[in-house]
C-alpha positions as CSV (number, residue, x, y, z in Angstrom):
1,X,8.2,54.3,-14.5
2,X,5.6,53.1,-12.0
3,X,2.1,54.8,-13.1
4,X,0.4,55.0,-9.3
5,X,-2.8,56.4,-10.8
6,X,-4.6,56.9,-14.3
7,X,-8.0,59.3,-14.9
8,X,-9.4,61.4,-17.6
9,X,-6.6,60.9,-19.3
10,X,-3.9,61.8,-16.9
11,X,-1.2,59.6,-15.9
12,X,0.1,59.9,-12.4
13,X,4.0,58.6,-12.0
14,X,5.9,58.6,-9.3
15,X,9.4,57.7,-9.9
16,X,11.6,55.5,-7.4
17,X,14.7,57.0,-7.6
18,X,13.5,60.4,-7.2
19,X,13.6,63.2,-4.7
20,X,11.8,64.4,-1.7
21,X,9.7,66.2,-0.7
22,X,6.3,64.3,-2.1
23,X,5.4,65.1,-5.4
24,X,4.0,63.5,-8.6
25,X,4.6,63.6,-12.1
26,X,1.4,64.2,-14.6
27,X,1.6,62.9,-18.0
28,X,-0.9,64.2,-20.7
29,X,-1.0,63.4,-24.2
30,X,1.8,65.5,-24.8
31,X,2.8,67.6,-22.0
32,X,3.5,66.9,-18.6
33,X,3.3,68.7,-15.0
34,X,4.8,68.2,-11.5
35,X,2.7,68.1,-8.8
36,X,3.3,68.4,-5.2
37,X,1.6,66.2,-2.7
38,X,1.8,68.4,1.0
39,X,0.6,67.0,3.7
40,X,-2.3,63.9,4.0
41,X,-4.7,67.1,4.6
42,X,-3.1,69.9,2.7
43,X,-3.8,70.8,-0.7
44,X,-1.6,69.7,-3.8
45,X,0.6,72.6,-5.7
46,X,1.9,73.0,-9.3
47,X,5.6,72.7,-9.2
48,X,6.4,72.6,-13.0
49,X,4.4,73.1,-16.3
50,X,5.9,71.6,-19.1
51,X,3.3,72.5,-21.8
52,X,0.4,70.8,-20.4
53,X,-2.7,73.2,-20.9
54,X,-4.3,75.0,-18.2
55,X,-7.9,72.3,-18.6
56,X,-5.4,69.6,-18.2
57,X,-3.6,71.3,-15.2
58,X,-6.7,72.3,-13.4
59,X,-7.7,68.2,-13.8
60,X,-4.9,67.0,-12.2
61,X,-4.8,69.0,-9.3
62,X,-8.3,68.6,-8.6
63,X,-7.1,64.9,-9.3
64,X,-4.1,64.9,-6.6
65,X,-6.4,66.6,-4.4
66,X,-9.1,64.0,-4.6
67,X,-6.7,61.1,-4.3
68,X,-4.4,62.7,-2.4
69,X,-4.2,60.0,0.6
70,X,-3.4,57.3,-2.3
71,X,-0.5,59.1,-3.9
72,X,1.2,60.0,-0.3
73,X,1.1,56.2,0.4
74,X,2.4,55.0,-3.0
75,X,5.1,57.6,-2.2
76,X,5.5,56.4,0.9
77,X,5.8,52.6,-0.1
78,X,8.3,53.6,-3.3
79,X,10.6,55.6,-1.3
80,X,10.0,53.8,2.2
């Protein structure tokens, strides 16, 4: 599972056999969230919670926000 970005605890994945459109898996210490990417100049959405508490989910948007031009070009290189 190729970890694209770690902060604050938060692991970003992006898995290569997975489906469109852009959108990152957060792992926490024991939950985990899907995020999805929009455009280069949109804003990042919650997709899935799977237990991850709502601190942890407001980090990891503000996260794929932040870093948002990184994730769409690891996405873009993983799934060409």
């Amino acid at each position: 599972m190729p970890t694209v970005l770690r902060i604050d605890g938060l692991r970003f994945v992006i898995w290569p056999n997975d489906h469109a459109p852009p959108h990152v898996h957060v792992w926490s210490a024991d939950a985990e969230a899907t995020i999805a990417l929009g455009a280069a100049g949109g804003y990042p959405r919650l997709r899935e919670n799977r237990r991850m508490r709502r601190v942890d989910l407001v980090r990891a948007l503000e996260a794929a926000y932040e870093h948002r031009v990184l994730l769409l070009r690891r996405w873009r290189e993983i799934h060409g």
